[in-house]
C-alpha positions in Angstrom: 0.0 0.0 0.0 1.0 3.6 -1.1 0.9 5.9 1.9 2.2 9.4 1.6 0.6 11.0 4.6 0.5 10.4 8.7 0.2 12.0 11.6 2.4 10.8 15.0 3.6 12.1 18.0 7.2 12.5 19.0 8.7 13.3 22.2 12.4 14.1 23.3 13.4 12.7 26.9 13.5 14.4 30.0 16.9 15.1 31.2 17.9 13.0 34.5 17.0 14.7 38.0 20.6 16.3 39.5 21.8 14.0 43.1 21.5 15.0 46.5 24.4 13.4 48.6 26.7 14.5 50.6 30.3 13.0 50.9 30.8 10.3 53.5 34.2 8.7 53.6 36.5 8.0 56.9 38.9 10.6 58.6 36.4 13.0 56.8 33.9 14.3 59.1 32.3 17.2 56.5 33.1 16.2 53.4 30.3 18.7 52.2 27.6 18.5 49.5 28.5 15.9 46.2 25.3 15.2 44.2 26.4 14.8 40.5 24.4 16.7 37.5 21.4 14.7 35.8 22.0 13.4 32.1 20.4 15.2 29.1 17.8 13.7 27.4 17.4 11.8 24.2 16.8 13.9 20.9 14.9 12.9 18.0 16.3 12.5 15.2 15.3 12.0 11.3 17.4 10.6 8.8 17.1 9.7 5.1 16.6 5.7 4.0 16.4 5.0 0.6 15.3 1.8 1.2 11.8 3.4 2.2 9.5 4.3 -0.6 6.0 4.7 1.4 5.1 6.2 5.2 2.8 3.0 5.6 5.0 2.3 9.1 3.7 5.2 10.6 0.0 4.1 10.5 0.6 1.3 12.7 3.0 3.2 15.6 2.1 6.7 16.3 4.2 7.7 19.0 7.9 7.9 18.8 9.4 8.3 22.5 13.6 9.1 23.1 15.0 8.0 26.2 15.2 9.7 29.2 18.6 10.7 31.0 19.6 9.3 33.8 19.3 11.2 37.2 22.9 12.4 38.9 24.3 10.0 41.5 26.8 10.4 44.4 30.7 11.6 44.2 30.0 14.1 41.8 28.3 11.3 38.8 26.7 12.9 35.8 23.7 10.7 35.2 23.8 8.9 31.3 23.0 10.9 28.7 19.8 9.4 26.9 19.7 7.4 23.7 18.8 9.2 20.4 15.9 7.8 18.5 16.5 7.7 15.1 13.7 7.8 13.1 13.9 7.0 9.3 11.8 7.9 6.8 11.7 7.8 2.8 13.5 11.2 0.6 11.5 13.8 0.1 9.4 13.9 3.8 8.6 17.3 4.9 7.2 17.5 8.4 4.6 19.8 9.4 3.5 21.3 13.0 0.1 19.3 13.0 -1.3 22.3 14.6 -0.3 25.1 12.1 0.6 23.4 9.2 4.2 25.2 9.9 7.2 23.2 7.5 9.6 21.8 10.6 12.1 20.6 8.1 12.4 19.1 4.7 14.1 15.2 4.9 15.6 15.4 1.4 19.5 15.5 2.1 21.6 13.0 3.9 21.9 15.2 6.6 20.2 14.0 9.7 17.9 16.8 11.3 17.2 17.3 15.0 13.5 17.7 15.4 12.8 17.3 19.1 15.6 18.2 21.8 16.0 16.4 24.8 15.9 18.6 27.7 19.0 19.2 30.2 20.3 17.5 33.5 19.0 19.3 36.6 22.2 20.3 38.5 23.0 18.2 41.8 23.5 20.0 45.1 26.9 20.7 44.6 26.1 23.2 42.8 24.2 25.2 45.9 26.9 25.0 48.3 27.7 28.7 50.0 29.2 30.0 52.5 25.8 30.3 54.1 24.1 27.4 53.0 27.2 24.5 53.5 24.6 21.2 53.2 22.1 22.0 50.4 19.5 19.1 50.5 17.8 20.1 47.4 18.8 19.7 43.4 17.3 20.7 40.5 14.9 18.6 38.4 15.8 18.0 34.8 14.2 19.9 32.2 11.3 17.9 30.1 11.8 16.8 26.5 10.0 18.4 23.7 6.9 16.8 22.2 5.1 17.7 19.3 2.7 16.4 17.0 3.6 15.9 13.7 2.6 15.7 10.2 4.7 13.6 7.6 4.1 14.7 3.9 6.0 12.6 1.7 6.8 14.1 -1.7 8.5 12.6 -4.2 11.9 13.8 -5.5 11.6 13.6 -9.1 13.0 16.1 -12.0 10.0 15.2 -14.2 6.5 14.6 -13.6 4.0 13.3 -16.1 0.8 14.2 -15.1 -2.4 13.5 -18.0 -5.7 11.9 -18.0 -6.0 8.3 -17.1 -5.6 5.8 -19.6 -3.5 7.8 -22.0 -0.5 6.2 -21.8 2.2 7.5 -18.9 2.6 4.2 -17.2 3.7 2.7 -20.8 6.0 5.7 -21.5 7.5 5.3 -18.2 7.7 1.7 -18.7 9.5 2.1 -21.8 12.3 4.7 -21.3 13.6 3.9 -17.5 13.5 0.1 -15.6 10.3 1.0 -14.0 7.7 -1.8 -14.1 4.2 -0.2 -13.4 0.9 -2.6 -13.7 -0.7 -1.4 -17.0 -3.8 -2.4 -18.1 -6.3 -0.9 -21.0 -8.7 1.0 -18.1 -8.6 3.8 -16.2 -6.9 4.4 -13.1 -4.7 1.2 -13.3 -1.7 2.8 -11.5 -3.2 3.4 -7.8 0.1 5.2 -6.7 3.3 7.5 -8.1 6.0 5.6 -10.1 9.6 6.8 -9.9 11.7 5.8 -13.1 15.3 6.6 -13.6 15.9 7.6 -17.4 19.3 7.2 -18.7 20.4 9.7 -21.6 24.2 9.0 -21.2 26.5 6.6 -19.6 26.6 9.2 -16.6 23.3 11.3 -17.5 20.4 10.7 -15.9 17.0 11.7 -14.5 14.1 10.3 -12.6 10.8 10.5 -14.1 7.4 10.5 -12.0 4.2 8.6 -13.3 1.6 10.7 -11.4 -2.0 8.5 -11.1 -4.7 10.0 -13.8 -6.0 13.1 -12.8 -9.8 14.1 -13.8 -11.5 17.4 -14.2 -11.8 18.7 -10.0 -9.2 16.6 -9.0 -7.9 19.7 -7.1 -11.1 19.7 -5.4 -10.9 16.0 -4.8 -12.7 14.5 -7.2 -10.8 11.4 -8.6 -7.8 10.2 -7.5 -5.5 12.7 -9.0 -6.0 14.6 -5.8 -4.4 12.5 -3.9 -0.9 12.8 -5.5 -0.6 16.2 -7.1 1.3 17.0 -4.1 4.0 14.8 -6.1 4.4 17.6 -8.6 5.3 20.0 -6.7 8.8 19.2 -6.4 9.2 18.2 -10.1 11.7 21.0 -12.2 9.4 20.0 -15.5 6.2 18.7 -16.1 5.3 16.1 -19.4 2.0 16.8 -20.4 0.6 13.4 -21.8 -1.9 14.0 -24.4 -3.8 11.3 -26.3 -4.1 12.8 -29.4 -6.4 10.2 -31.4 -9.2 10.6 -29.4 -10.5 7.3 -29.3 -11.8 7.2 -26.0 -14.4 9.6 -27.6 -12.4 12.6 -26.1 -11.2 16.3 -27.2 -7.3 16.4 -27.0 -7.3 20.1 -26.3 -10.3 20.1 -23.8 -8.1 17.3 -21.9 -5.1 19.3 -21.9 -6.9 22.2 -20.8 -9.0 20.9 -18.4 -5.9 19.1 -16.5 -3.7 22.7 -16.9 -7.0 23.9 -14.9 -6.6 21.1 -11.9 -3.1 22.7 -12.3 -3.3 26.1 -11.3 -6.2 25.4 -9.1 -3.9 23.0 -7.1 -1.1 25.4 -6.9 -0.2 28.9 -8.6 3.8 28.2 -8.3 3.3 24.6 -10.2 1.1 25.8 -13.1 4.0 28.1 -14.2 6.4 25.0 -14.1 8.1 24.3 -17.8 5.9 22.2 -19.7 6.5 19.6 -22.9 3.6 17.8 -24.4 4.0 14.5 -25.9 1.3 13.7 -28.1 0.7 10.1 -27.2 -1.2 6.7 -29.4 -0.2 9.2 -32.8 0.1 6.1 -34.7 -4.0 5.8 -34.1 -4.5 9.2 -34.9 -4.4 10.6 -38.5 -2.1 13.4 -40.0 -4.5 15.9 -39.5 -5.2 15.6 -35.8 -1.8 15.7 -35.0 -1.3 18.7 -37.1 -4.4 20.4 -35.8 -2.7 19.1 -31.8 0.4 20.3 -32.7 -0.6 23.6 -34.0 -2.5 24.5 -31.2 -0.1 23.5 -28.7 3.2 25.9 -30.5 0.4 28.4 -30.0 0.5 27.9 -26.5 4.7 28.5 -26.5 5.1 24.8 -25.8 7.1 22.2 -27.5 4.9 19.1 -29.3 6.2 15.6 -29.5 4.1 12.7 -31.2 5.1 9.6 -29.4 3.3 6.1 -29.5 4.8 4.6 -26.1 3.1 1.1 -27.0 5.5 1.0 -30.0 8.2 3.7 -28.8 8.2 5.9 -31.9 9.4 9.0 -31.0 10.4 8.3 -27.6 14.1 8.6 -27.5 13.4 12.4 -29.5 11.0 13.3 -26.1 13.7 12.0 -23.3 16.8 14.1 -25.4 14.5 17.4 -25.5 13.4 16.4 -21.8 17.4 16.2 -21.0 18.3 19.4 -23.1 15.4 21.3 -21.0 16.4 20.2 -17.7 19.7 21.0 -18.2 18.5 25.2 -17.9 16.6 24.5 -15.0 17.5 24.9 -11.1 17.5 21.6 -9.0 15.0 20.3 -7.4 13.1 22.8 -5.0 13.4 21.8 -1.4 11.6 23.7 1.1 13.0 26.2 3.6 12.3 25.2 7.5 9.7 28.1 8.5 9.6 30.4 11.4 8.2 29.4 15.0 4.2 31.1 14.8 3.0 33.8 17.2 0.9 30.8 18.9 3.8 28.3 18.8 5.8 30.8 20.6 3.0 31.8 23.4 2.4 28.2 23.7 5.9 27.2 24.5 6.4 30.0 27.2 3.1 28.7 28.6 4.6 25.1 29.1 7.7 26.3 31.0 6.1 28.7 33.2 2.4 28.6 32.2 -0.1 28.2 35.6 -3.7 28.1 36.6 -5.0 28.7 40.2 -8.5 27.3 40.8 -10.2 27.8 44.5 -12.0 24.2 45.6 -13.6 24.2 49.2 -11.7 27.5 50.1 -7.8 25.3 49.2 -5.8 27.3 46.4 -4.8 24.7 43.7 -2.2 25.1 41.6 -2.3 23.9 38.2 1.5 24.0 36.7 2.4 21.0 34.9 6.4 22.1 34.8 6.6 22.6 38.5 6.3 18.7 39.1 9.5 17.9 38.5 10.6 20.5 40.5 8.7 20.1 43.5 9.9 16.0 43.4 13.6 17.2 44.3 12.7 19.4 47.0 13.2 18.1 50.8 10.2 19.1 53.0 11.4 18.1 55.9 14.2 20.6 55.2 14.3 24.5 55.5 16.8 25.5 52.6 14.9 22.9 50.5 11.5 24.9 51.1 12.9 28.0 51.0 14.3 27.2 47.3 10.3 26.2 46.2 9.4 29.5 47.6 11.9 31.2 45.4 10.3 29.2 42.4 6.9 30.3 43.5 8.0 34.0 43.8 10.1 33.9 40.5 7.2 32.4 38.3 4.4 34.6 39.7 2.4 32.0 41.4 3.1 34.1 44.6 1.8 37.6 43.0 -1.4 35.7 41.6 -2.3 34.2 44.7 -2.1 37.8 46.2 -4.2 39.5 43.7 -6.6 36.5 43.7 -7.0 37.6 47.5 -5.2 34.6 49.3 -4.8 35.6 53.2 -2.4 34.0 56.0 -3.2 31.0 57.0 -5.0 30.0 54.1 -4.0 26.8 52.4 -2.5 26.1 49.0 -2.3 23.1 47.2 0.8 22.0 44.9 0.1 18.5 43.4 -0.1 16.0 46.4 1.7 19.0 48.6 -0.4 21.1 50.8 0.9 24.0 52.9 -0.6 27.0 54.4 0.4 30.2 53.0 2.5 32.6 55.3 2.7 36.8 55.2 
């Protein structure tokens, strides 16, 4: 099964908690604070494999989880940074932000690229040592992973796309000038998915041709099939505009090309301005006069006109040498520019780093602040420093100045997860 679209989830890991302990060791009574720094987290990480051709894996797992570093530990021990998961997916993926449609990054090099960064080791309580404060029994939490959900969009990297009703001949051309074996058969919509085909002009000339599935009249509104895969076009540097020219399916030549130049444009502005050869296929069924009428209307146009007959390959090699000679003045193959973080995106990450929410239930204060879990599961209640570095957190982020101007008075209690405390003047 072709599948070029799917949405999953990925999420960095959480860096590793930093260590409180404190130096024990004979003949040294005070050997003072030692807690080691947690391990960063796990990035994910997308890589080219050519070996892919479809995003069918995706379907079945949707979540794609790095591992987690691992938390500081005594004598000074940074924790284990976390495994990278790789994640591998065919050339020519662009992810998407499945929330605002905003390109992440284009997976068409052989570059890897970073799309979710795990977060940092919390430092250990060496780190808090002063001359005031000589046994810090508090540490700080490791930061949390990022996690997004994602959309992959595969498109294929081809230099030349053949796009054309169905049934007039593109699987056969394709068939004929590169190894590619599509099914053909003599009805419509016989290929059900994109075929690449690698042309050779020389003994180190080449390029890859696309057979793009029959497209109909509203395909861009997504009628047909053709819908489906004119997303496969987008890339391609020039478009082959198959044409049955003899009409024997009871249809107008020029009403088809026009009508699929239409689906074009309505699809995409950039694309409908893409270089364009028409190849004038099944002219051995056609008489002298229809191609001349085909061709003459199509020089009209500023195009070039080949008649082909792919079923017996006349004219075939004189359409792949004008199809090399044309792509030889055009740039490479567009690949698409990572785009800025939105106004939203932004806004939305500040919110889940210091982002809170204080509700009132039966007269408690409750605290709503997902990020200050992690903090709050390093700090030492039993101890006074420990507390008095939560307070600092709960000055520091505003919780403090909310709870003030929400009316809070002393003695009334507050709520922080599972940790309830009566708030002091």
């Amino acid at each position: 099964m072709f599948v070029d679209k799917a949405q999953i989830t990925i999420k960095a890991g959480n860096g590793g908690n930093g260590a409180v302990s404190f130096r024990r060791e004979k003949y040294i009574p005070a050997g003072g604070p030692d807690g080691g720094d947690g391990g960063k987290g796990g990035d994910v990480i997308f890589v080219v494999d050519d070996n892919f051709s479809t995003l069918i894996d995706f379907r079945y797992k949707k979540k794609y989880v790095a591992e987690n570093g691992e938390n500081g530990g005594k004598a000074k021990c940074f924790g284990k940074k976390g495994e990278d998961l790789i994640v591998k997916v065919p050339r020519g993926t662009l992810i998407r932000d499945a929330k605002t449609g905003r390109i992440i990054a284009d997976i068409s090099s052989d570059e890897p690229v970073t799309i979710a960064k795990g977060g940092r080791g919390g430092w250990g309580n060496q780190h808090f040592a002063t001359a005031s404060r000589q046994i810090p029994r508090f540490a700080k939490p490791g930061h949390l992973g990022e996690e997004i959900v994602v959309t992959l969009e595969l498109k294929l990297l081809a230099d030349v796309g053949l796009v054309g009703f169905p049934n007039v001949g593109k699987s056969t051309l394709v068939s004929v000038v590169s190894a590619a074996k599509p099914k053909i058969a003599n009805y419509h919509f016989t290929t059900l998915s994109p075929v690449l085909g690698v042309v050779k002009v020389e003994a180190e000339k080449s390029f890859v041709m696309a057979d793009i599935p029959g497209l109909i009249e509203g395909a861009s509104e997504g009628v047909g099939l053709g819908h489906e895969f004119l997303r496969h076009v987008e890339r391609c540097r020039l478009i082959v505009h198959v044409v049955d020219v003899s009409g024997i399916e009871g249809r107008d030549p020029i009403e088809d090309f026009n009508a699929i130049n239409r689906e074009l444009v309505n699809f995409s502005k950039e694309l409908s301005t893409r270089p364009q050869i028409v190849a004038g296929n099944k002219s051995d069924l056609a008489s002298e006069e229809q191609v001349a009428q085909f061709r003459e209307f199509i020089e009209s146009q500023g195009m070039e006109f080949f008649p082909i007959s792919a079923a017996t390959t006349l004219g075939t090699s004189e359409l792949v040498s004008a199809i090399a000679t044309e792509l030889d003045k055009l740039p490479p193959i567009k690949e698409y520019e990572p785009e800025p973080l939105t106004d939203e995106e932004i806004q939305q990450m500040e919110e889940d780093q210091t982002g809170f929410n204080i509700e009132i239930e039966d007269g408690v204060y409750v605290v709503d602040a997902p990020w200050l879990g992690q903090i709050l599961s390093t700090v030492n209640i039993d101890d006074y420093e420990s507390l008095q570095y939560f307070q600092r957190v709960l000055r520091s982020s505003g919780i403090i100045d909310k709870l003030v101007e929400m009316g809070i008075k002393d003695g009334d209690s507050v709520s922080v997860f599972d940790f309830r405390f009566d708030y002091i003047e």
